[in-house]
Backbone as a printed PyTorch tensor [residue, N CA C, xyz], in Angstrom:
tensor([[[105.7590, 125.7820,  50.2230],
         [105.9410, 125.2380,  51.5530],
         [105.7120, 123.7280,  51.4970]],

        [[106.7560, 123.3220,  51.9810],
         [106.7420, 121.8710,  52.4040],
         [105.2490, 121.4570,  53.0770]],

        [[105.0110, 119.9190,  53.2270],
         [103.3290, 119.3370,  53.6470],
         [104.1720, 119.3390,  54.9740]],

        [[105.4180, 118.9990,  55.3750],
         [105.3330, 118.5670,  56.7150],
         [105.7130, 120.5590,  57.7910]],

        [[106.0280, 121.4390,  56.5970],
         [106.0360, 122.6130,  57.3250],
         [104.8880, 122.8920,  57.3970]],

        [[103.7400, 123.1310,  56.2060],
         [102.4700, 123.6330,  56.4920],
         [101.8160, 122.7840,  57.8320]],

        [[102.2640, 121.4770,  57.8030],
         [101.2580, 120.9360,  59.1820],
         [101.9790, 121.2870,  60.8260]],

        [[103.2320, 121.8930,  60.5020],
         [103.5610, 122.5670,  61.9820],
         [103.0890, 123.7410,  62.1110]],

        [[103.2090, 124.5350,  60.9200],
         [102.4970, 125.6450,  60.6670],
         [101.1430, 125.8280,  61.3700]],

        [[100.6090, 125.2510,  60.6840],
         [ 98.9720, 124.7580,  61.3150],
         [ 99.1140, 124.6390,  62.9070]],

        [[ 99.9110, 123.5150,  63.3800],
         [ 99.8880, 123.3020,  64.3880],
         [100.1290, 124.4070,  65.5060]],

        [[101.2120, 125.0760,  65.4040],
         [101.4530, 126.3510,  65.7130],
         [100.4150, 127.1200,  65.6560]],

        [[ 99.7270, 127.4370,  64.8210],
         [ 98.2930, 128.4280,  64.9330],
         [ 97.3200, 127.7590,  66.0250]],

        [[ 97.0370, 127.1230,  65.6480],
         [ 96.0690, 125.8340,  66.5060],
         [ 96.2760, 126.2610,  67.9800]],

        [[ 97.6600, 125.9840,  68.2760],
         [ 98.0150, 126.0270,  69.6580],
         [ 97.3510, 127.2280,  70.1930]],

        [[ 98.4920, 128.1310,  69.4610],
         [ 97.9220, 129.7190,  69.7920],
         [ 96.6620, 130.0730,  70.4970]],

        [[ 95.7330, 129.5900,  68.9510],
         [ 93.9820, 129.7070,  69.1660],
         [ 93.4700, 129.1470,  69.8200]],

        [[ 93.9130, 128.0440,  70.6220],
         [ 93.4540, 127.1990,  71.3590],
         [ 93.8610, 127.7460,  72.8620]],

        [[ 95.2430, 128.3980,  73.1290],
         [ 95.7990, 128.5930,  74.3210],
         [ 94.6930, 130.1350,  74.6730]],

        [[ 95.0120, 130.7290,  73.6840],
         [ 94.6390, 132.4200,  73.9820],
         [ 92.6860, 132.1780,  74.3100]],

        [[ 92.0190, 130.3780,  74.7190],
         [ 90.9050, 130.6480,  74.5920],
         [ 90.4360, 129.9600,  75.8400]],

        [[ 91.9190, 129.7650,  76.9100],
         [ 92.0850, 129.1350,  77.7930],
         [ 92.5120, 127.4550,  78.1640]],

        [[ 92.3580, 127.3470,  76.8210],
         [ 93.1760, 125.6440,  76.7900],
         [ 94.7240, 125.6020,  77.0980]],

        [[ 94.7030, 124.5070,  77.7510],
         [ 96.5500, 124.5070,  78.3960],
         [ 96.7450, 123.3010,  77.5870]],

        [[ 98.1710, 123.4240,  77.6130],
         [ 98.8390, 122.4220,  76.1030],
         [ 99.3600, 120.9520,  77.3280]],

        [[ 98.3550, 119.8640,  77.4100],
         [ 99.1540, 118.9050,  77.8350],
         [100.2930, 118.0080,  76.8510]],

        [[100.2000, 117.6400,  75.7390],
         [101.1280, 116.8460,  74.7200],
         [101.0070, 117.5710,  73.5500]],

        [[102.0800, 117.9120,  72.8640],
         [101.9610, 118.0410,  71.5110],
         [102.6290, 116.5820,  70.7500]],

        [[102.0540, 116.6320,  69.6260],
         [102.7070, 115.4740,  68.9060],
         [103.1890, 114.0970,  69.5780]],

        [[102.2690, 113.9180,  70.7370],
         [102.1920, 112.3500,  71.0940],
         [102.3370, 111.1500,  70.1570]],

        [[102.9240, 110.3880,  71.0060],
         [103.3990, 108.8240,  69.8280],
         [102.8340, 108.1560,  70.8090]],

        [[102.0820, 106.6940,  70.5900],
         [101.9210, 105.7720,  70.9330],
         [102.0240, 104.5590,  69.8050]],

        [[102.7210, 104.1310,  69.6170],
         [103.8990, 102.9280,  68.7250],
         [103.5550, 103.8400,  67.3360]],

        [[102.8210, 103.5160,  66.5500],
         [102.6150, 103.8320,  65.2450],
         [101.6450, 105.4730,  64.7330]],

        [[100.9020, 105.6680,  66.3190],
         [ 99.5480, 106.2590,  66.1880],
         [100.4330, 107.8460,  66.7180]],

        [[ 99.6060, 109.1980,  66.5570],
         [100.2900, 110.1820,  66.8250],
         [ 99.1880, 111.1300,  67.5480]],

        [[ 98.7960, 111.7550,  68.3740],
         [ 97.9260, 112.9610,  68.6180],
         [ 98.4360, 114.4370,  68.0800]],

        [[ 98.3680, 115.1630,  67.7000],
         [ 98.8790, 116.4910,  67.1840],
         [ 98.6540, 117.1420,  68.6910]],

        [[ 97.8540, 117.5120,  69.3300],
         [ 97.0810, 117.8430,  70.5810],
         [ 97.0800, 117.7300,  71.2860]],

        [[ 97.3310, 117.5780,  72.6300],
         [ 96.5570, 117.4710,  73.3170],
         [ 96.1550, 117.9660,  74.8260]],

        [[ 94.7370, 118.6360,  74.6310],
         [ 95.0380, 119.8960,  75.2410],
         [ 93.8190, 119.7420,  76.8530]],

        [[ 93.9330, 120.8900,  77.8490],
         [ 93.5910, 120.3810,  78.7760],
         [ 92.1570, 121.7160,  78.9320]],

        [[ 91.4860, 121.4000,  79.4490],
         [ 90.1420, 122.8280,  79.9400],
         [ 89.7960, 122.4780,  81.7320]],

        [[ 89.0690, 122.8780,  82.1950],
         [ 88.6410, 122.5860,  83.1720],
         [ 88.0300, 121.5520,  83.9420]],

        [[ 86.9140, 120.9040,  82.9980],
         [ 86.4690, 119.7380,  82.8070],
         [ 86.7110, 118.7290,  82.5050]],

        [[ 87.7500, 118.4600,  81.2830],
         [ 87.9320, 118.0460,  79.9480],
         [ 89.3660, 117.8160,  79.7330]],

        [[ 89.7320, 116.6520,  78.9170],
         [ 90.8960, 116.7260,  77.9290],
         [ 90.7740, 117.3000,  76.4110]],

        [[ 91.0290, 117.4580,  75.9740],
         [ 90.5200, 117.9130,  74.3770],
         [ 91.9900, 116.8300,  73.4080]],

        [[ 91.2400, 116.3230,  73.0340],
         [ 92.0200, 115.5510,  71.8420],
         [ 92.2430, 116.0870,  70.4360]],

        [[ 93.2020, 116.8470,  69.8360],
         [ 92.3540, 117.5760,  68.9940],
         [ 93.9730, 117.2950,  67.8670]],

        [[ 92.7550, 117.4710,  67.0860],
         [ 93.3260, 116.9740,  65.4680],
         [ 93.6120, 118.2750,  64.4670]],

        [[ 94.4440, 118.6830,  64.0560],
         [ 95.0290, 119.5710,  63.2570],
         [ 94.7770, 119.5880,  61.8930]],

        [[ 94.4320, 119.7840,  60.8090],
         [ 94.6270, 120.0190,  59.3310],
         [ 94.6990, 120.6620,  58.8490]],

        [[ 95.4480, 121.1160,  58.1020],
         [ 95.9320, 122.3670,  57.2790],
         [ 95.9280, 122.6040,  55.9400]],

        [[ 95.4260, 123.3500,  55.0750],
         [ 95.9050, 123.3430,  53.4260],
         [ 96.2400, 124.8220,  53.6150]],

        [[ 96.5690, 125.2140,  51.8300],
         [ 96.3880, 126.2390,  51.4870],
         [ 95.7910, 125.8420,  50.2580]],

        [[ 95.4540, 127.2880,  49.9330],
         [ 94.3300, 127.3730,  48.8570],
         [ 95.4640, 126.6690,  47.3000]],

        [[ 94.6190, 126.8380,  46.4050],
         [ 92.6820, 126.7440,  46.2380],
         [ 92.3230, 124.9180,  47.1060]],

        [[ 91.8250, 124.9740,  47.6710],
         [ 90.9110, 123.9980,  48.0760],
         [ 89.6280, 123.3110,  47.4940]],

        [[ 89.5940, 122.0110,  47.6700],
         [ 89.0380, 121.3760,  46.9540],
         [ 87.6640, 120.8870,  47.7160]],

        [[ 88.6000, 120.8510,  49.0360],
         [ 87.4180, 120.3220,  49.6990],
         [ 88.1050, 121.2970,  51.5920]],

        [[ 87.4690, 121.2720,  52.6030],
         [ 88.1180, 121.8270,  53.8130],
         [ 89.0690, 121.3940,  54.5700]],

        [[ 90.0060, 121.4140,  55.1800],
         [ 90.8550, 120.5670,  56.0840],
         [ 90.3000, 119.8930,  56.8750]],

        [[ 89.0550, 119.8360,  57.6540],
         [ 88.6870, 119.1340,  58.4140],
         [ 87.5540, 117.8250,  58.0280]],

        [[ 87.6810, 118.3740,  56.5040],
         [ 86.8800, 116.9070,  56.0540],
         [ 87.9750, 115.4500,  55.6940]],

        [[ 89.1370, 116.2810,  56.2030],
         [ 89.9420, 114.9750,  55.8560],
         [ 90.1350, 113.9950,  57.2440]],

        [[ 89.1880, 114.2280,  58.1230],
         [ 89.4880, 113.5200,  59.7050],
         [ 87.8550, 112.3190,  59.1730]],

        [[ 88.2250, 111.5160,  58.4990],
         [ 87.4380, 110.7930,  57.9330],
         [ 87.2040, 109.3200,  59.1480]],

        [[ 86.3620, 108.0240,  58.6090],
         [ 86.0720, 107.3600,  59.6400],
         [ 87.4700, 106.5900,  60.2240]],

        [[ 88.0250, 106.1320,  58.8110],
         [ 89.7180, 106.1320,  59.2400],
         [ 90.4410, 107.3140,  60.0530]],

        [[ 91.0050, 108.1160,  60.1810],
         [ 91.4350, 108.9490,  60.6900],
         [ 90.9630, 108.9540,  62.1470]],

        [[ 89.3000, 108.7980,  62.4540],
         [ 89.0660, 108.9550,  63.9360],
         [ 89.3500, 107.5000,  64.2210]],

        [[ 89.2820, 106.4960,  63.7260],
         [ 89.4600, 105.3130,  64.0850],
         [ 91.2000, 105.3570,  65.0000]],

        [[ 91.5200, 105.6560,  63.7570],
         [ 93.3100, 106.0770,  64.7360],
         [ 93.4380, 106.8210,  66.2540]],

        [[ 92.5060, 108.3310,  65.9360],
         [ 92.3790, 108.9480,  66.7980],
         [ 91.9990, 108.0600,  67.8500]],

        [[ 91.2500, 107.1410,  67.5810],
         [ 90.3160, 106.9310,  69.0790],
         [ 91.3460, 105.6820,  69.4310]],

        [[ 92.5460, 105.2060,  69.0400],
         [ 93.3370, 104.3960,  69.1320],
         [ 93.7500, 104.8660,  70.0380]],

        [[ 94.5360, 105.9050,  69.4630],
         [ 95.9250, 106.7730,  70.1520],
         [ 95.6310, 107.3240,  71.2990]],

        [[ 94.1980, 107.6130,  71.4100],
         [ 93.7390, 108.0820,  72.7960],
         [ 93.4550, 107.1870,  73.4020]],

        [[ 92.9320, 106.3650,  73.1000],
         [ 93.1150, 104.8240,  74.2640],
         [ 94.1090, 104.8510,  74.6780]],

        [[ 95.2430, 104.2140,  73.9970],
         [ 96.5300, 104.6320,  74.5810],
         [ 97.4730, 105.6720,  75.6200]],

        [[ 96.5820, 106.5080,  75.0970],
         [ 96.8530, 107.6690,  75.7970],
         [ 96.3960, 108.0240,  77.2250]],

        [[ 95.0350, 107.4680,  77.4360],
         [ 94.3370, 107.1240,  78.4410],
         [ 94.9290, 106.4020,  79.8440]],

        [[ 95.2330, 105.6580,  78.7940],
         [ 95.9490, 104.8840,  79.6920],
         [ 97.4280, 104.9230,  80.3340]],

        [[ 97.8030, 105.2020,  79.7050],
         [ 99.7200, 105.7320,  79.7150],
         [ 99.4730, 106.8320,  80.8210]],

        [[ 98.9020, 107.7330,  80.2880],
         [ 98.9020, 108.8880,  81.3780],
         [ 98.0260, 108.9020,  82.7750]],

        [[ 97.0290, 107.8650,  82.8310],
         [ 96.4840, 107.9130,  83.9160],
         [ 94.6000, 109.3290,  83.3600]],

        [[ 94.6240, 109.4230,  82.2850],
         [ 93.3870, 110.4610,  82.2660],
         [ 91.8740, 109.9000,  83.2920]],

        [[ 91.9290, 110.5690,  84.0330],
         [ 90.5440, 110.6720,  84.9070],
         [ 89.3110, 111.5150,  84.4660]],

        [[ 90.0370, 112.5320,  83.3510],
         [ 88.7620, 113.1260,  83.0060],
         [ 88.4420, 112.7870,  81.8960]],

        [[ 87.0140, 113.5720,  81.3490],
         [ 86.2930, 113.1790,  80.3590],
         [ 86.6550, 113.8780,  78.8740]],

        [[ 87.1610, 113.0170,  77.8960],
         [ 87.7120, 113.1220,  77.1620],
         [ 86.9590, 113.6500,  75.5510]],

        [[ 86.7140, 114.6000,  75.2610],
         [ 86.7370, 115.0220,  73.6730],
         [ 87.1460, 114.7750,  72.6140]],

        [[ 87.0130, 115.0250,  71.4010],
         [ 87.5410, 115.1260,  70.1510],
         [ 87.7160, 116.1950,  69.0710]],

        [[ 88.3580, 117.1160,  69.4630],
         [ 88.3480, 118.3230,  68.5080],
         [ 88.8010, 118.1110,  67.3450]],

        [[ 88.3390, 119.0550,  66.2230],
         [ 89.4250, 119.4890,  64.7130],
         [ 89.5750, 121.1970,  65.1750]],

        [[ 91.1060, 121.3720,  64.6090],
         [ 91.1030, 122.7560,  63.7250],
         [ 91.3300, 122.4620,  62.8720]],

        [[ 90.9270, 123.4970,  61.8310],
         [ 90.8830, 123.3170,  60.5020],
         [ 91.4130, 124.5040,  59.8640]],

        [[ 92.5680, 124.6080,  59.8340],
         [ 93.4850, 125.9150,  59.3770],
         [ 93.3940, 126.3210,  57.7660]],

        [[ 93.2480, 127.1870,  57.1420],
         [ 93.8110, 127.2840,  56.0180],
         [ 94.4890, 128.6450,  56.4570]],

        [[ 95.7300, 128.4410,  55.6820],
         [ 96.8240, 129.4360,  55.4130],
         [ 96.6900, 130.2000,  54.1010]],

        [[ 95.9800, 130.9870,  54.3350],
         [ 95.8400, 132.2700,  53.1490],
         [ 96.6090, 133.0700,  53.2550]],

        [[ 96.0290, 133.9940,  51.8040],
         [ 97.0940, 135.1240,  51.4180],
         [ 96.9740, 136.1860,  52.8620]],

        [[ 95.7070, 136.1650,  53.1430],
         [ 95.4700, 137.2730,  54.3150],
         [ 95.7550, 136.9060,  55.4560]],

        [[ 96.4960, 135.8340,  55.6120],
         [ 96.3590, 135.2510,  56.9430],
         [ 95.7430, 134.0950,  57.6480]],

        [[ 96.0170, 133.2640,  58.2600],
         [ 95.2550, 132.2390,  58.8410],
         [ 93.8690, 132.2160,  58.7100]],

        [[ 93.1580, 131.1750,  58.5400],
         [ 91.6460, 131.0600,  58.9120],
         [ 91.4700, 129.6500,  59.6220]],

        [[ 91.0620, 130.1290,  60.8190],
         [ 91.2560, 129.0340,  61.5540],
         [ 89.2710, 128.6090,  62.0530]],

        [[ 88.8920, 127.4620,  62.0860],
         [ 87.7900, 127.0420,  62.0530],
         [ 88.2060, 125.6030,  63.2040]],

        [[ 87.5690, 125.9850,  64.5900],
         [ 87.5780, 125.2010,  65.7800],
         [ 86.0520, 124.1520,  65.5210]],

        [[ 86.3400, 123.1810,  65.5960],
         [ 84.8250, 122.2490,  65.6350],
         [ 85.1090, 121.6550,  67.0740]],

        [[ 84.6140, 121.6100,  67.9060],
         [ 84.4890, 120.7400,  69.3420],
         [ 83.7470, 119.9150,  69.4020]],

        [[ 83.9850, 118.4680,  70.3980],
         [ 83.2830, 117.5780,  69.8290],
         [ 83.0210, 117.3480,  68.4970]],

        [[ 83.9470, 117.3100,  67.4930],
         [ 83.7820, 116.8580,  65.8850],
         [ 82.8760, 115.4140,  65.7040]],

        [[ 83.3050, 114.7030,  66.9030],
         [ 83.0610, 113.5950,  66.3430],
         [ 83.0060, 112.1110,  67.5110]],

        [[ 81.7600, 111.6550,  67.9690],
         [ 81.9790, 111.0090,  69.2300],
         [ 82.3860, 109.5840,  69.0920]],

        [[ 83.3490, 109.2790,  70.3610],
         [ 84.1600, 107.9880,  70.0870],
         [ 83.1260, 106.7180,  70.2300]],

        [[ 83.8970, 105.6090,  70.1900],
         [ 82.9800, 104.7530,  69.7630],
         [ 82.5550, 104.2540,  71.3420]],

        [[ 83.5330, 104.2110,  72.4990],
         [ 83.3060, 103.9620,  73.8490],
         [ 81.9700, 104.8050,  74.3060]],

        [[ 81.2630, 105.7960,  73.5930],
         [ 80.1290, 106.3980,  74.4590],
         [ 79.3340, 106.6510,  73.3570]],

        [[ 78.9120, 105.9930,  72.0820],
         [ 78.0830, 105.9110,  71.2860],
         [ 77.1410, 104.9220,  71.7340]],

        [[ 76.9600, 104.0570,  72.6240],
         [ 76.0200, 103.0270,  73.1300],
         [ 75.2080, 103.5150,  74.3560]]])
């Protein structure tokens, strides 16, 4: 499997696990010029910003250790952006799934709040 099928792949599961747990799908695969959201999903409270990664085995290390300080740096770009473009009033998150595609089937690993942006670290 292709890297750019396994990461729709992923994405596709994600959704799923995310919808069937009451999350509603506001954007998939958002662009803001260069920057992208895979996510982005809505709860009651909350936006959920949420970041996708996918392998298959053997693994070296997990999919969600690849949302590194680069990676949220983007993230927290694209959601600025995003913030703003759309008008968000509510209070905004940062999720990972962290898919691996095994022989048996998906294994999907939700982290919420992965990781807090830099606007509410002070």
């Amino acid at each position: 499997m292709k890297k750019s099928e396994t990461g729709r792949r992923g994405e596709e599961i994600a959704l799923a696990w995310l919808s069937a747990r009451g999350l509603q799908l506001l954007d998939r695969n958002w662009r803001g010029g260069h920057k992208e959201l895979d996510l982005v999903m809505e709860s009651s409270d909350r936006v959920h910003v949420v970041e996708v990664k996918t392998m298959t085995p053997p693994l070296q290390i997990q999919p969600y250790e690849k949302v590194d300080a680069r990676k949220q740096a983007l993230l927290m770009a694209a959601a600025s952006r995003y913030i703003v473009e759309k008008h968000v009033r509510k209070e905004v998150q940062f999720d990972v799934v962290s898919v691996v595609l095994g022989e048996e089937g998906p294994l999907v690993e939700y982290i919420p709040e992965a990781f807090i942006p830099i606007w509410k670290r002070n």
